[in-house]
C-alpha positions in Angstrom: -79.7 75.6 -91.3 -79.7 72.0 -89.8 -81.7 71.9 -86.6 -81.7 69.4 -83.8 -85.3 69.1 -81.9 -85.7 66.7 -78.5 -88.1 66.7 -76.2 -91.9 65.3 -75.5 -93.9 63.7 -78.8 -97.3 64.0 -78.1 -99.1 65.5 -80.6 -100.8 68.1 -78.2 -96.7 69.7 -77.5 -95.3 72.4 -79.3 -92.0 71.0 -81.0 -94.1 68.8 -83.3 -95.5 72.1 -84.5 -92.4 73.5 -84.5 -91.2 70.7 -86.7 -93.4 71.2 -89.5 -92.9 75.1 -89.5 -89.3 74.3 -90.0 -90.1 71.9 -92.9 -93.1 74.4 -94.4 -91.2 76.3 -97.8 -87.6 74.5 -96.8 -87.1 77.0 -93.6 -84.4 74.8 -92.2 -82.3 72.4 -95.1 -82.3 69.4 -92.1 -84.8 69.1 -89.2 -84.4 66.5 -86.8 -86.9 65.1 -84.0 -86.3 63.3 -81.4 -89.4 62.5 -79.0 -90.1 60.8 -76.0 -93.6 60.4 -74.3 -94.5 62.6 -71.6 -95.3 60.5 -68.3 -99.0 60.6 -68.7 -98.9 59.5 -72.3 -100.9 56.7 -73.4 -98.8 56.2 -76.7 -95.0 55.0 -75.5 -92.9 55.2 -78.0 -89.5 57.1 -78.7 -89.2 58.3 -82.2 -86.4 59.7 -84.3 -88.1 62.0 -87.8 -85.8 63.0 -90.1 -86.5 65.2 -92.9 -84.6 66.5 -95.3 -86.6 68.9 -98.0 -89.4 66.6 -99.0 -88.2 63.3 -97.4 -89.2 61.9 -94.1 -88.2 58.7 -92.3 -89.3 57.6 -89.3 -87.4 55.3 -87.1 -89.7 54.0 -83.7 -89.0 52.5 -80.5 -91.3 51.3 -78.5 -91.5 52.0 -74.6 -92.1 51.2 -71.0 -94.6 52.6 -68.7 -93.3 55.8 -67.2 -90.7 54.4 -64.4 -89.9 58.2 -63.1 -86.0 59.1 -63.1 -85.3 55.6 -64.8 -87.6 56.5 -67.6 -85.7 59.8 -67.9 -82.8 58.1 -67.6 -83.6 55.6 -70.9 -84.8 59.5 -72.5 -81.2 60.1 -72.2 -80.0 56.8 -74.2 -81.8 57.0 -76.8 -81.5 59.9 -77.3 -77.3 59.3 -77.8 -78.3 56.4 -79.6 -80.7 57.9 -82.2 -78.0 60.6 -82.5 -75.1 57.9 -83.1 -77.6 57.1 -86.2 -77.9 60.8 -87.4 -73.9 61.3 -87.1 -74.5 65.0 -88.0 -74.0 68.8 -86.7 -76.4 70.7 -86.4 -77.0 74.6 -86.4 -79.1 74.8 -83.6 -80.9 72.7 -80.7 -84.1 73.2 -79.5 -84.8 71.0 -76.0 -88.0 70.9 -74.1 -87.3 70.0 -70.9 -84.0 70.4 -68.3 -82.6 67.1 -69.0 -82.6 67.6 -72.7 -81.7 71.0 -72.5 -78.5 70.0 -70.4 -77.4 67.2 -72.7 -77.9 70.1 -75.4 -75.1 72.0 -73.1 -72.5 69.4 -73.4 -73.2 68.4 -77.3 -72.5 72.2 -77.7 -69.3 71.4 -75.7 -68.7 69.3 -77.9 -69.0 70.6 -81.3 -71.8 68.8 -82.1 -74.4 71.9 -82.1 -74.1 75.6 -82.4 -76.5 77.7 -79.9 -79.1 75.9 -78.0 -82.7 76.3 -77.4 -84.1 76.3 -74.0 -88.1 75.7 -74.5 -89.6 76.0 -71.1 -93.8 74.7 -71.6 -93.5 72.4 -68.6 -92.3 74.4 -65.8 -93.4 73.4 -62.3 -91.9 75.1 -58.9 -93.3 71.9 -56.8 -92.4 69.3 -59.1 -91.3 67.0 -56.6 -92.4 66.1 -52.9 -89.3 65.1 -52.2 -88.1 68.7 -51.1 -84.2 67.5 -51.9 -85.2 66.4 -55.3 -87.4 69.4 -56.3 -84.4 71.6 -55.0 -82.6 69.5 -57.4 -84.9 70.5 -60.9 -84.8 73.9 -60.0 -81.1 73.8 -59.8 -80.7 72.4 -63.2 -83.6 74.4 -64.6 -81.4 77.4 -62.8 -78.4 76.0 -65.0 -80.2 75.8 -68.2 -81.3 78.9 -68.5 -78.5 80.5 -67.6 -76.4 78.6 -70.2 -78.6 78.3 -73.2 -77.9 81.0 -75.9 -81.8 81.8 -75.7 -85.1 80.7 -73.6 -88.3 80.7 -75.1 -90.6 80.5 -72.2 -94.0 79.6 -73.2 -96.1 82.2 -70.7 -94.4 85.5 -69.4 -95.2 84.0 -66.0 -92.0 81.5 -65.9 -89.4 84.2 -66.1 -91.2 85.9 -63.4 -91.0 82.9 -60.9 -87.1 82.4 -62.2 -86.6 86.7 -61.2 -88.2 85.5 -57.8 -85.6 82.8 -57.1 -82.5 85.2 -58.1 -82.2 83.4 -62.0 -81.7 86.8 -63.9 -81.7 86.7 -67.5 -80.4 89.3 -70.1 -84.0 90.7 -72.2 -83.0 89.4 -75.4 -82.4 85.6 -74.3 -85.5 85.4 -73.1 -88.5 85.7 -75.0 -92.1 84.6 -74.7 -92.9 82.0 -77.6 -96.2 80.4 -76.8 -97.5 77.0 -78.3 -98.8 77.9 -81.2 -102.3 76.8 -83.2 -101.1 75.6 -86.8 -103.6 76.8 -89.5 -105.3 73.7 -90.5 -106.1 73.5 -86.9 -108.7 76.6 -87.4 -112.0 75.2 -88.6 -115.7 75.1 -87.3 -119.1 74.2 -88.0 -121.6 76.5 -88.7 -123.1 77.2 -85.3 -126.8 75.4 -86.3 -124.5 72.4 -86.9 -123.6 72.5 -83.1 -125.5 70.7 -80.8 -126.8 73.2 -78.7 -126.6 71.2 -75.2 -123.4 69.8 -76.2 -119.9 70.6 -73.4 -116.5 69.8 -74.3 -114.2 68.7 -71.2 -110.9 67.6 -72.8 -107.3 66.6 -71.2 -106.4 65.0 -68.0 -109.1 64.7 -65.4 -106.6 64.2 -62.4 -106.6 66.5 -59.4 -106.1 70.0 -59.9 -107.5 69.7 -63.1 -111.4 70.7 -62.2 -113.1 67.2 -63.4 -114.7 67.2 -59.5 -116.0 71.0 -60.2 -118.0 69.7 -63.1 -119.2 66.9 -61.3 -120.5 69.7 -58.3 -122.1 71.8 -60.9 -123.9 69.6 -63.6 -126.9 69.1 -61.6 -127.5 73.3 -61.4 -126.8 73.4 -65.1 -129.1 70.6 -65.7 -132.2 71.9 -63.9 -132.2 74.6 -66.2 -130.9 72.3 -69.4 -132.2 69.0 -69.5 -130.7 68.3 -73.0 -127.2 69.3 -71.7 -124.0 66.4 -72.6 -120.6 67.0 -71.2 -118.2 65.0 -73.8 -114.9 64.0 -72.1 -111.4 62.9 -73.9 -108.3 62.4 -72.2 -104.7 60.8 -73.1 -104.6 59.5 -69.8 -106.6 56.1 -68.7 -110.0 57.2 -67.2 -109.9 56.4 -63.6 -112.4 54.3 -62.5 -113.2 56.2 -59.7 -114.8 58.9 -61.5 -116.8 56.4 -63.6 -118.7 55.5 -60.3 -118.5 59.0 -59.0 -120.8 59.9 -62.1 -122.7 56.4 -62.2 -124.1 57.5 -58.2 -124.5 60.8 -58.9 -127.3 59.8 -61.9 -125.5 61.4 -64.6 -124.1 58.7 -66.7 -126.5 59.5 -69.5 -124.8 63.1 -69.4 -121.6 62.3 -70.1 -120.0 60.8 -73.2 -116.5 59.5 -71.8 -114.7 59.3 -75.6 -111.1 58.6 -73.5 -107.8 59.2 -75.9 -108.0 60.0 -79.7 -105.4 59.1 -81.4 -106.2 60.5 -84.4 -105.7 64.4 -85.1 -108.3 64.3 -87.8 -111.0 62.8 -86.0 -109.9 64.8 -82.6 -110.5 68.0 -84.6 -113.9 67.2 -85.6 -115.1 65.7 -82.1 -113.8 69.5 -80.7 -116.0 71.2 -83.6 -119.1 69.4 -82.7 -119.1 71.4 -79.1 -120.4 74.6 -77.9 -118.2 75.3 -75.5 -114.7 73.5 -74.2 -113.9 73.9 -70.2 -110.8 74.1 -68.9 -111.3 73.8 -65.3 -107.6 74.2 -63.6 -107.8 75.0 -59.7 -106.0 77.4 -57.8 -104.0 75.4 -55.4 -100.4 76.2 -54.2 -97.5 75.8 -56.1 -99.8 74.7 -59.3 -97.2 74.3 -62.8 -101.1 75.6 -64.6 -99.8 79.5 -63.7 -96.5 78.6 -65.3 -97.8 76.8 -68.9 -100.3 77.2 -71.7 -103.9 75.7 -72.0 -106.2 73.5 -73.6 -108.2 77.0 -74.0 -106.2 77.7 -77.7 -107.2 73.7 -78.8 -111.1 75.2 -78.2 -110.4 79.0 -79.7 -109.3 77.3 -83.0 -112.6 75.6 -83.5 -114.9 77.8 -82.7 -115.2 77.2 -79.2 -116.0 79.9 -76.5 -114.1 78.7 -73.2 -115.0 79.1 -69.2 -111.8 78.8 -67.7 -110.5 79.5 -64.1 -108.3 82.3 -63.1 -105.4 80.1 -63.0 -103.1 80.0 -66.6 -102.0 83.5 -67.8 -104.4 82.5 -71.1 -107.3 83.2 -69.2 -107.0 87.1 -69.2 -106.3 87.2 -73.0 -109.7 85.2 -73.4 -111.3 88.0 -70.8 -109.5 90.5 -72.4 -110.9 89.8 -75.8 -114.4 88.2 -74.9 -113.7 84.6 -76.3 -115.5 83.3 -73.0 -115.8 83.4 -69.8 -113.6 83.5 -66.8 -114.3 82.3 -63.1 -113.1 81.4 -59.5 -112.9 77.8 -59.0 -116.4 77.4 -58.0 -119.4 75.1 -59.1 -122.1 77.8 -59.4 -119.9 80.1 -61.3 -119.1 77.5 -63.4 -123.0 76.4 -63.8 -123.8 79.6 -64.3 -121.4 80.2 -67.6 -122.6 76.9 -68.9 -126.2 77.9 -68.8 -124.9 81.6 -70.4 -123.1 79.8 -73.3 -126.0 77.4 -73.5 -128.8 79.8 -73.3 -128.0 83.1 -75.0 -127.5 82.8 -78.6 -126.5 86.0 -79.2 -123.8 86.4 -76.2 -122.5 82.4 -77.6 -122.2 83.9 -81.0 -120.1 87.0 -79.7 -117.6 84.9 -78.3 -117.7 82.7 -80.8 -116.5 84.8 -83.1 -114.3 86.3 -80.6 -113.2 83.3 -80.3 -111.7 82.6 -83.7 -110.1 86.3 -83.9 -108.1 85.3 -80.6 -107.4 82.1 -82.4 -105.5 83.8 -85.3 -103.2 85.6 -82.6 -101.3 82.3 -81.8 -100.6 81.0 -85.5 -97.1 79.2 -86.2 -96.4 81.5 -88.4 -96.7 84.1 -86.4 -95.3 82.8 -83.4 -92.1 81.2 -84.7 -92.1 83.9 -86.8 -91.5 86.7 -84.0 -89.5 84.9 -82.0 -86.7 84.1 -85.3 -86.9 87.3 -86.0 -86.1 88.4 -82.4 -83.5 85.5 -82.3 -81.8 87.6 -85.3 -82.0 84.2 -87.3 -83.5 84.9 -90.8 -85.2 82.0 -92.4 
């Protein structure tokens, strides 16, 4: 099978990872990538990987800052032009957003690909403000997933909010395919290698994603930790703002702002060097965090136990199998599962372990594995 992959390239997104399952033991003869940076991205390039069996070539672009629709827009053309290079069918296409996945619709029109792919991990019902424009991304969202030979929605939560707006799917086009860990991913220290004060806060630190919460609550959790250090990193620019914010507050010596790793390698062992990893999303209305996956599996591989809010579907499979602990969006819950992870060795080293069980559950091969099999497409 040739496939045909487009969609966001930053490392943290599923269809890299979906890439090199395809390429693991010659799944797919052809694989083809075509990535553009998200709109938070530090990294702005467009890319084009092609591999065939063992070889791989790489062709790069480099891009503007995000410029909304026009950035899309320049998606879209190189996109046609990095396909123009390619001059190929493929077997199958596999888009990750509703532009992508409606410029898969007319290349199937066209002959050019055989069923399409609709992989929904960025779904948000208030994308927009602008009411006429967000009416305008559900619509196509609406069309994409109604055309698309199969929707792989990345929490069960997505085809729930489509059911509410009327977008009714038949069972077997829509499965639930997660973004998966890969399985060098899962590796840890052993726990007296951990620094026992050390806090992992990683990914953006805009609003709505709880960096203000962990502001509220350090000083609780410091009262009864001295030794406590929150490390942050972030593929976003640290806003100044928040520097001050913690500069005033006296608790510059508490937190270790590391920014954007660009390297997977060293990102992996920063994670393991952490007790615990937070993943602060709050509950406000119309938040995309109910509809998409979490930082929380990023933590589970290494070792981590996480304190997450009641806000991504995630957050019940970590209750559900004691790999942390969950909480309202509030500063002395959150304090309070610090100082748990923190202080009680033996509760840490339940979820610790629980932790790396759960871990296992979201594995590449598992995940792609199901949802081929599913699909009826034996590879």
């Amino acid at each position: 099978m040739r496939v045909l992959l487009v969609g966001g390239n930053n490392p943290a997104g599923p269809l890299p990872d979906l890439m090199r399952f395809l390429a693991q033991g010659r799944r797919a003869r052809e694989t083809n990538f075509i990535g553009h940076p998200f709109a938070e991205d530090l990294v702005r390039r467009s890319q084009l990987l092609h591999r065939n069996g063992s070889e791989m070539v790489e062709r790069i672009v480099p891009r503007e800052r995000h410029w909304g629709a026009l950035s899309y827009l320049g998606d879209l053309v190189l996109t046609s032009y990095f396909l123009l290079r390619l001059r190929r069918q493929h077997h199958l296409y596999v888009s990750g957003s509703p532009h992508f996945a409606l410029l898969g619709l007319a290349l199937r029109r066209l002959g050019l690909v055989g069923r399409t792919i609709f992989w929904t991990h960025d779904y948000h019902p208030r994308r927009f403000e602008n009411r006429l424009l967000n009416d305008l991304y559900l619509r196509l969202d609406q069309l994409v997933a109604e055309q698309a030979d199969w929707n792989w929605d990345v929490v069960p939560t997505i085809a729930e909010h489509r059911l509410q707006r009327g977008v009714r799917l038949p069972a077997e086009r829509a499965l639930t395919v997660g973004d998966p860990i890969e399985e060098q991913e899962i590796s840890w220290l052993p726990p007296e290698e951990v620094p026992r004060g050390s806090v992992l806060f990683s990914g953006l630190v805009g609003a709505g994603y709880g960096f203000e919460l962990l502001l509220a609550a350090m000083p609780q959790v410091l009262q009864r930790e001295p030794q406590a250090k929150v490390t942050v990193t972030t593929y976003q620019e640290f806003p100044r703002a928040l520097r001050r914010r913690i500069r005033e507050t006296g608790l510059e010596e508490h937190f270790d702002v590391l920014g954007f790793i660009p390297d997977e390698g060293e990102y992996s062992r920063v994670v393991q060097r952490h007790r615990l990893g937070l993943a602060l999303y709050e509950p406000r209305p119309g938040t995309h965090k109910r509809y998409s996956d979490s930082r929380a599996k990023t933590y589970l591989a290494r070792g981590l136990p996480v304190v997450i809010t009641r806000v991504p579907p995630i957050a019940a499979e970590i209750e559900r199998a004691g790999a942390g602990i969950v909480i309202d969006y509030d500063a002395e819950e959150l304090a309070a599962a610090i100082l748990k992870l923190l202080r009680d060795d033996k509760f840490y080293g339940r979820c610790r372990a629980n932790a790396l069980a759960l871990a296992q559950e979201y594995l590449a091969q598992r995940v792609f594995g199901d949802a081929f099999r599913r699909m009826g497409i034996d590879l």
